[in-house]
N, C-alpha and C positions, 0 to 999 in steps of 0.2 A: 413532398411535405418535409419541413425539416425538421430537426429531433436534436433536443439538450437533456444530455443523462444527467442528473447532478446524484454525485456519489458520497456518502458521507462515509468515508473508511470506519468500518469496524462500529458503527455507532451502536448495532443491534446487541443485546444482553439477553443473560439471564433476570428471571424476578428478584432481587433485593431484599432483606429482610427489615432494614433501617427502611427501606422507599415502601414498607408496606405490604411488600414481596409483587411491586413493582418494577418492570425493568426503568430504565433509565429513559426508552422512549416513551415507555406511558406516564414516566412520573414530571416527564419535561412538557414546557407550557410551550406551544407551538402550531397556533390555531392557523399557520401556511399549510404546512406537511399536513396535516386536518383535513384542512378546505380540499385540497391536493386528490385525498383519498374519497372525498365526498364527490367533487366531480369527475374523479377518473373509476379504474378499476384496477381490484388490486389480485395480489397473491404472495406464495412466497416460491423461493428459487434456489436449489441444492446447486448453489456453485462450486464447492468443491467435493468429489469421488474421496468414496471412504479412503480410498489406497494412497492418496497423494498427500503432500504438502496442504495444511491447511492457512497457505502464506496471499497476500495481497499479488503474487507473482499470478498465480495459476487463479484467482477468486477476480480481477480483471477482463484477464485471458476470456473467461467463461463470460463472464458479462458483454463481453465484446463479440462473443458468438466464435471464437477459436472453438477449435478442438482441442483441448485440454493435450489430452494424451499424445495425439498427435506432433504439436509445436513446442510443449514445455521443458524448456533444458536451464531451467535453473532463473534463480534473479539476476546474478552475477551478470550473466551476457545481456539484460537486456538495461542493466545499468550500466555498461559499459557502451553502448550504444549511444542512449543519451548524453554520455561525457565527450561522445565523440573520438573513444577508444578503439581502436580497428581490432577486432576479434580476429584471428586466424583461426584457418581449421585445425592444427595443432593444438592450442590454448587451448586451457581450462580458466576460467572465469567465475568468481564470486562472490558476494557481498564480503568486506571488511569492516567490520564493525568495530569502535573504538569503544571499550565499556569499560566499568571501574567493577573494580573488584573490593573486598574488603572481607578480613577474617575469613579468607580462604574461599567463598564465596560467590555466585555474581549476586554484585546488588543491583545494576542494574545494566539496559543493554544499549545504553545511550551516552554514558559518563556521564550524568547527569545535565542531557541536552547541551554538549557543549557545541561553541561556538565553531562557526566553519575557518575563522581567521586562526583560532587557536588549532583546528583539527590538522589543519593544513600547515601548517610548520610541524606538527607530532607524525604526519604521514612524510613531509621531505624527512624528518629525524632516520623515519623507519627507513627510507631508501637510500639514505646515506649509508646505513648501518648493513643490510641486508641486500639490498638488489642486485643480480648480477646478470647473467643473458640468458636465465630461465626465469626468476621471477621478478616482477616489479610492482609495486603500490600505484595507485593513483586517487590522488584526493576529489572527496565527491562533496556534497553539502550536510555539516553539523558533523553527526557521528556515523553517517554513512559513507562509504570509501569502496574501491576496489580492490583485491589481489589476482593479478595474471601468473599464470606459473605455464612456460611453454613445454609441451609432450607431460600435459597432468593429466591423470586419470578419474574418471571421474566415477570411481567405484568407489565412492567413501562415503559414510556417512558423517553427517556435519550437523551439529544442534543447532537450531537458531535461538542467539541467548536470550530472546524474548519470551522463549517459553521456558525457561528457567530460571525465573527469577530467584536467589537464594541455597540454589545446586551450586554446592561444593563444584568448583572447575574442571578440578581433576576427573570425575565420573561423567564428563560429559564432552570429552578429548575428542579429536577425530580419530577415525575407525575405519580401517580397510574391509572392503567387503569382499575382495580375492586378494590373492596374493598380489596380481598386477599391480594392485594399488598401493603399496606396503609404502614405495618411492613416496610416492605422493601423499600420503599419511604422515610421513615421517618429516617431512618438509613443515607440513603443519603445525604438524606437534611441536618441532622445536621454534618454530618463528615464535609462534604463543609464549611460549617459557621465555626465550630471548626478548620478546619483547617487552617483559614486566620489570626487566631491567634497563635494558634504557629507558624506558617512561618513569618506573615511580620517583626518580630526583630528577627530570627532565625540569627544567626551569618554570614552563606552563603549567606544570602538574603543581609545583610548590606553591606558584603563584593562586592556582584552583583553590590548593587548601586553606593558606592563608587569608583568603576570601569566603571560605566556610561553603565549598562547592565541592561536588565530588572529581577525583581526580580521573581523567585516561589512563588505565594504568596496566592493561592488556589490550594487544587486537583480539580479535574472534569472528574466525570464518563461517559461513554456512552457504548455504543455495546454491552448489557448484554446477555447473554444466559449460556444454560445447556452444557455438554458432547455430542459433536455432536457425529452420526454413519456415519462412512464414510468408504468405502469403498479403499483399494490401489488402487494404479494406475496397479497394476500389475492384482489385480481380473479383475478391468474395462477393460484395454485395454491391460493386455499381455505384458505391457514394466514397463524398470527399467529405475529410474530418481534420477537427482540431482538436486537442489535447492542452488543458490547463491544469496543473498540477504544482505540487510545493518537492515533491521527490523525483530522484532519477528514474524507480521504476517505470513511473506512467511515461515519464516523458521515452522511456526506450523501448518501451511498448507502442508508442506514438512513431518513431523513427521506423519501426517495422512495419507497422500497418499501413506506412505512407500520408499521416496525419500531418499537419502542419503544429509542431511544436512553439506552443508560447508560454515564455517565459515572463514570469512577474514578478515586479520588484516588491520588497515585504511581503512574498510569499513564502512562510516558516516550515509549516509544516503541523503548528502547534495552535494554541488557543487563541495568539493573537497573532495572526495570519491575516494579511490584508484580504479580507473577502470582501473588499467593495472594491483593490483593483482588478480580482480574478472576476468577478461578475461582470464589468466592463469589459475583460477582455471575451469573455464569451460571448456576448450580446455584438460586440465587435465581427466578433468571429462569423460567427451565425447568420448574417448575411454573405459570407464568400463562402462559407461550406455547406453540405448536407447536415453533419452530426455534428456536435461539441460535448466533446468529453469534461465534465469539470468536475475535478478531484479534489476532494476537500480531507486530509488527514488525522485532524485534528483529535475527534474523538477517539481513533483508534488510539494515538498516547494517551490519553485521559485512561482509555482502557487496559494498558500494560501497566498503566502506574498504578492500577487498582484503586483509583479516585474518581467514586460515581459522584458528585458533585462535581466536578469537573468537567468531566464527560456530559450531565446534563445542561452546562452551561457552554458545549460545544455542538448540540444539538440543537440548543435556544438560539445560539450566537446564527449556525447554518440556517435558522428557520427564519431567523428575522432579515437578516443581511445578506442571505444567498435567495432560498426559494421566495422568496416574497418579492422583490426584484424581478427576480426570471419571470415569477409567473403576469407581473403587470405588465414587464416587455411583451411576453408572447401576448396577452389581451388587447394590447395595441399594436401589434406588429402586421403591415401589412399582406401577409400570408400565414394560415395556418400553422403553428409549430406544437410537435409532441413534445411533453416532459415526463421523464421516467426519474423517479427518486428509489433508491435504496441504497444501502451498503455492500460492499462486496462478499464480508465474510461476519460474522459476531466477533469482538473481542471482551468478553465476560470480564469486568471488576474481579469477580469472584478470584479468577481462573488469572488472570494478567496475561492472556496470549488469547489466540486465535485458534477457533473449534470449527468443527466442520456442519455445525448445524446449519438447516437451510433461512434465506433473509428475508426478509416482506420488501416487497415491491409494489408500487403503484405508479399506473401510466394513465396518464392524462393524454386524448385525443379529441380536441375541437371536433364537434359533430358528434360522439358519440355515447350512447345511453350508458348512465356509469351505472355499476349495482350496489350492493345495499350499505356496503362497506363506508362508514364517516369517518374512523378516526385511522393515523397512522402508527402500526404497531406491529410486534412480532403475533400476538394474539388475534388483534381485528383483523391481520391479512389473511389470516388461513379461512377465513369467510369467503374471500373475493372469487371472484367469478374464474378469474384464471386457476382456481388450485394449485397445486407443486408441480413443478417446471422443474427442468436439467436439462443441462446441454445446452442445446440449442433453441431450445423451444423459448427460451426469452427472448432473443434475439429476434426471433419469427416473429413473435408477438409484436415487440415493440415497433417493429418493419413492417407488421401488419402482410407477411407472408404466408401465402395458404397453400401453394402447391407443393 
């Protein structure tokens, strides 16, 4: 039987006091995700362990039926994967992010969505300035990027500046956790500092403001790790999979698992994200493989920017132009196919990042008696028949695995 997850990053919320102390999926009109929950059965799913990163790296991982602990060495390496970056086992590996800063400040952890054509001349800026035969940049898509630093340690703690929007910079430096890593801290630290000066009169940054956008005006590292061992999807569980996604992470998570990676054209990341060509290419897909992954990231910015109107017109957008699609293909498709919708992790309005609360989930399986559960939501799922999941038990679930 084959199986299309469709994942709406981060869509899940807290209740709202402007929506009524509604989250964002109950106060969105989406009588797909509805219907979805009416004939499938639902629950919700503790995808990330109190101890960890509550990041889209390891809330994937989980959904994919990893062992968390096991496999997770950071985003860094598994976005360098996707760029097609050869990780060595020396290297340290991890997201570079291009954010703007302002009044000492981050304001935000994206430079205010800048463009990949503009990123990509500010990251050759940075390797012109900085790269030498331990560290190098590599440009990724918008304001996501790489840093490699060969023989780096990866005993440091690193903020992801998405969960601090508005923290003064300085309180939120890299940090060595032994001494070992002092090297490698101190690399950090100063790239950060050095790089606010070449950026803020960089030509693109002048040009950002005099167009009344925010400028790139620091890097900022976080999610460092080694070369993870991961196992395919094919050793673990016996099926072939594809991967559609707008970010490096899925797609280097894709490369791991032995997924066939597609890539699509006006795929953003953002609000207007071609989700009619990512829909084709799943339904594509889904006749040559077992599983298709299809990532939609949309509302998770909607939810760092702390814009629940946004965010609900990014669940509307997924509801009308993603699941409503999938689900008429599977009703005509000539064999059975599972569809599983949920989000990997919450990213709260309120809160502007990612919490480790558990997500509602609901699987739709031709043939089978669904229970009481009709709408889709973080509330109506804790109804559903499956209860709260961890681990692996979604995985099982969805795979319909009992021994």
């Amino acid at each position: 039987m084959k199986t299309i997850i469709i994942l709406g990053d981060g869509m899940a919320d807290y209740p709202i006091k402007s929506l009524g102390n509604k989250t964002c999926l109950q106060a969105a009109h989406k009588p797909n995700m509805d219907l979805l929950a009416k004939l499938g059965k639902s629950g919700i799913f503790k995808t990330v362990p109190e101890d960890m990163p509550a990041g889209s790296e390891v809330a994937n991982l989980a959904v994919l039926g990893y062992d968390v602990r096991e496999v997770y060495q950071g985003r860094g390496v598994l976005e360098g994967a996707a760029m097609g970056v050869n990780i060595e086992a020396d290297d340290l590996a991890m997201r570079c992010n291009l954010i703007c800063l302002e009044d000492g400040k981050i304001k935000n952890h994206s430079a205010g969505h800048i463009s990949t054509e503009e990123s990509h001349i500010l990251i050759e800026a940075l390797n012109n300035e900085f790269a030498d035969d331990r560290i190098h940049f590599y440009p990724g898509v918008s304001y996501r990027h790489l840093l490699v630093i060969k023989y780096g340690n990866p005993a440091i703690e690193l903020t992801p500046p998405h969960d601090v929007p508005g923290t003064p910079w300085k309180d939120v430096m890299p940090k060595s956790l032994t001494s070992d890593a002092d090297d490698t801290t101190q690399i950090l630290s100063d790239l950060i500092i050095r790089s606010q000066t070449l950026l803020e009169n960089h030509p693109i940054n002048i040009k950002r403001r005099e167009n009344g956008k925010d400028p790139a005006n620091s890097v900022w590292f976080w999610s460092a790790g080694k070369r993870p061992s991961m196992k395919t999807y094919q050793e673990m569980y016996g099926k072939t999979g594809a991967v559609i996604s707008a970010v490096d992470l899925l797609h280097g998570i894709g490369v791991y698992a032995g997924f066939k990676v597609i890539h699509v054209e006006g795929a953003t990341g953002l609000y207007n994200t071609n989700y009619e060509g990512k829909v084709k290419a799943a339904l594509d897909a889904i006749k040559d493989v077992d599983l298709v992954y299809l990532h939609i990231e949309a509302a998770d910015e909607a939810g760092h920017e702390g814009n629940c109107e946004l965010k609900i017109k990014c669940i509307e957008a997924l509801d009308e132009r993603v699941v409503k699609p999938v689900m008429e293909f599977a009703h005509n498709y000539s064999e059975p196919i599972v569809i599983a919708l949920l989000p990997d992790h919450p990213t709260p309005c309120s809160i502007r990042s990612h919490v480790h609360d558990a997500i509602p989930f609901v699987i739709y399986r031709p043939g089978d008696t669904p229970d009481s559960v009709e709408l889709y939501d973080e509330i109506s799922a804790q109804k559903g028949v499956y209860g709260y999941l961890k681990d692996k038990e979604f995985i099982r679930a969805l795979f319909d695995i009992t021994d």
